[in-house]
C-alpha positions as CSV (number, residue, x, y, z in Angstrom):
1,X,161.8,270.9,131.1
2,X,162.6,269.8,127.5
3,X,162.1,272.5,125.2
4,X,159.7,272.2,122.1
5,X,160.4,274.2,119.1
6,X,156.7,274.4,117.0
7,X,156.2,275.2,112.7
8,X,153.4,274.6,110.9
9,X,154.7,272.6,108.3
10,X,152.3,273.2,105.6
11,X,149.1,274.4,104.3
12,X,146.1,274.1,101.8
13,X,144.0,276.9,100.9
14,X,140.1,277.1,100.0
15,X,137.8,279.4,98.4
16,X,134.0,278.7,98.2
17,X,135.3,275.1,98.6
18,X,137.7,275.0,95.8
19,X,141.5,274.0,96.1
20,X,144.0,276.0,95.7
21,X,146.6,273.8,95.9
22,X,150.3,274.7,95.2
23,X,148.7,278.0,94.4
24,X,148.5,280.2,96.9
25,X,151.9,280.9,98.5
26,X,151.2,282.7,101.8
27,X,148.1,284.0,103.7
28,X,148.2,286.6,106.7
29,X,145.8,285.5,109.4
30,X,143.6,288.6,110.3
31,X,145.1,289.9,113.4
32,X,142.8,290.7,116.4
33,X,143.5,294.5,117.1
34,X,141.8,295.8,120.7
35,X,140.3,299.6,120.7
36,X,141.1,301.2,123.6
37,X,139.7,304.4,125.0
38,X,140.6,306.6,127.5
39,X,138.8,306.8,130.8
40,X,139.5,310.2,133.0
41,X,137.4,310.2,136.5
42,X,137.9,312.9,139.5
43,X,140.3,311.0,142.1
44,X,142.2,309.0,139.7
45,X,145.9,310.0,139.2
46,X,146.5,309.2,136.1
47,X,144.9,308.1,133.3
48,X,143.8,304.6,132.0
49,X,142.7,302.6,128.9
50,X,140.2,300.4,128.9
51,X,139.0,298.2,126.1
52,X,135.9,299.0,124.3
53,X,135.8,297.0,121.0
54,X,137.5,295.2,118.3
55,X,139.3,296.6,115.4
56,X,138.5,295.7,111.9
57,X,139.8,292.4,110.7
58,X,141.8,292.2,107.6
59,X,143.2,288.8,105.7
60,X,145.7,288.3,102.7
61,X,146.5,285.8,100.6
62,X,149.0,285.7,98.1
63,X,149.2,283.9,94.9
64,X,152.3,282.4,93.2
65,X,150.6,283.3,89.5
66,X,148.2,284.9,88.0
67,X,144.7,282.6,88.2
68,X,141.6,283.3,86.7
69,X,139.8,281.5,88.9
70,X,140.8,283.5,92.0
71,X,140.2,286.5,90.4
72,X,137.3,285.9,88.8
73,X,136.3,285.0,92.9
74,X,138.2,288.6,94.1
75,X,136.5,290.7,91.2
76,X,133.1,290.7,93.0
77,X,133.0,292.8,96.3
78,X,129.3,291.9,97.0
79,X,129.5,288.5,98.0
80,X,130.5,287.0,101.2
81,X,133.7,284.4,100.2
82,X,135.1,281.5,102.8
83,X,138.2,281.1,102.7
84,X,139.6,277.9,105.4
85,X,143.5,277.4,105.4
86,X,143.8,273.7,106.5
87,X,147.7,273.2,107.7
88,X,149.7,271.0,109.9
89,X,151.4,271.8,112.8
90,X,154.9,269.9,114.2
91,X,156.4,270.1,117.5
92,X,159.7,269.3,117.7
93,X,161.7,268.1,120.7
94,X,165.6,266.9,121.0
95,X,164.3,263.5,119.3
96,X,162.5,264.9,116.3
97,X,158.9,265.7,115.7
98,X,157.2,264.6,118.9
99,X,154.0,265.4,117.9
100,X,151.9,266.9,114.8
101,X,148.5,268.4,115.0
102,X,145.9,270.0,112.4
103,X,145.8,273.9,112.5
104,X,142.7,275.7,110.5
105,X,141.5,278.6,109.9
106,X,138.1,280.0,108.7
107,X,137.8,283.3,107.3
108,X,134.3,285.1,106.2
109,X,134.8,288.2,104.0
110,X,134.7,290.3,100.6
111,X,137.7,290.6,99.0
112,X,138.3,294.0,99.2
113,X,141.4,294.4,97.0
114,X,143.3,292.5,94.6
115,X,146.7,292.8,93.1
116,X,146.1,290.7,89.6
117,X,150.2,290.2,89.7
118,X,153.6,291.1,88.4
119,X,154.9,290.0,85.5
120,X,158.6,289.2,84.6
121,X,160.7,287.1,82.7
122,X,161.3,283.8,83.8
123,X,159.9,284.8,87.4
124,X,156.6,283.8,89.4
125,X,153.8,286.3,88.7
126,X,152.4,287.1,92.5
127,X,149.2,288.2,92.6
128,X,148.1,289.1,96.0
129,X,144.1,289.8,97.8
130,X,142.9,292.0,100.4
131,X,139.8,290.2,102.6
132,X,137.7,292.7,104.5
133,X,136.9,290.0,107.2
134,X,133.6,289.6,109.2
135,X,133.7,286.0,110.6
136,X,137.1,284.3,111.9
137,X,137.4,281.5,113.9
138,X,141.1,279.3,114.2
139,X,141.7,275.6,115.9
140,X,144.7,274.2,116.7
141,X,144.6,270.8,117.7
142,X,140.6,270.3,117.1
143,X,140.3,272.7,120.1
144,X,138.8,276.2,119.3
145,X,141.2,279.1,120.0
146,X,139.5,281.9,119.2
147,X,136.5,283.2,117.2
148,X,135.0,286.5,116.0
149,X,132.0,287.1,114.3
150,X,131.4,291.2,113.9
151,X,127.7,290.3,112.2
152,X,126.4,288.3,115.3
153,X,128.7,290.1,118.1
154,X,130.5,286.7,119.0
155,X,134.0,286.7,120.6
156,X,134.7,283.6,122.1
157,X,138.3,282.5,123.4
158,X,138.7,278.7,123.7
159,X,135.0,278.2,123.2
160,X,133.7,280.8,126.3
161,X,131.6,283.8,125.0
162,X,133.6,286.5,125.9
163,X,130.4,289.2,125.2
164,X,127.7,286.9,126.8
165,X,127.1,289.3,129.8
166,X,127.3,292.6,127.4
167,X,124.6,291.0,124.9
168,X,122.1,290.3,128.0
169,X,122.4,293.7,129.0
170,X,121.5,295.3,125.9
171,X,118.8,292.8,124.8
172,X,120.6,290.5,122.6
């Protein structure tokens, strides 16, 4: 079996639908953190975890300069921002790039902290944003991957409703 070495090669941020090109210089993608709690019963052994919930979901995206656009968007914590990182992924095999699909990336959230940047001489000024997220949802190759939405209480992997069962049974 050949062996496929994948990158995504690049990346465009938006914010309410505006471009950030050449602007932003990384984001972190929230990362899906499982609660776990501990269930004791007479006649078990030992003790095990079981899942019971989601973690909070936090993004970041950091800037290469100071923009007043992007913080005039950070300095309001009362309104819901979308932020979609459209990027391309490569896959590369012994020949070269054997194949390159779109990634993206939505992300519902109030920016919860910003960092308006650093200044030095003759260096970038970073500036850097918190997102407190409530809606999440990635695609890699057109095909859904996973999605989260805290307000609703989706969580779908690869398009199947992970919680359909749990909201029947309380009514939902």
């Amino acid at each position: 079996m050949p062996i496929e070495v994948s990158k995504v090669f690049n990346a465009r941020v938006y914010i309410d639908g505006t471009d950030f090109i050449a602007k932003a210089e990384e984001v972190d993608l929230p990362k899906i953190r499982f609660k776990f709690s501990d269930a004791k019963a007479l006649g078990l052994y030992g003790e095990i975890e079981l899942p019971s919930g989601l973690d909070k979901l936090e993004a970041r995206i950091k800037f290469n300069s100071i923009y007043g656009d992007f913080i005039a968007l950070a300095s309001n914590p009362f309104v819901t921002r979308t932020i979609i990182i459209r990027g391309s992924k490569q896959d590369w095999d012994q020949r070269g790039v054997a194949r390159e699909v779109p990634v993206k990336a939505e992300i519902r959230g109030f920016f919860k902290e910003f960092d308006s940047g650093k200044v030095k001489g003759r260096e970038s000024a970073e500036a850097e944003a918190t997102i407190s997220v409530i809606y999440y949802k990635l695609e890699v190759d057109n095909k859904e991957v996973v999605e989260v939405d805290v307000m609703n209480n989706i969580y779908k992997v690869e398009g199947k409703d992970i919680l359909q069962t749990y909201k029947a049974n309380i009514g939902g």
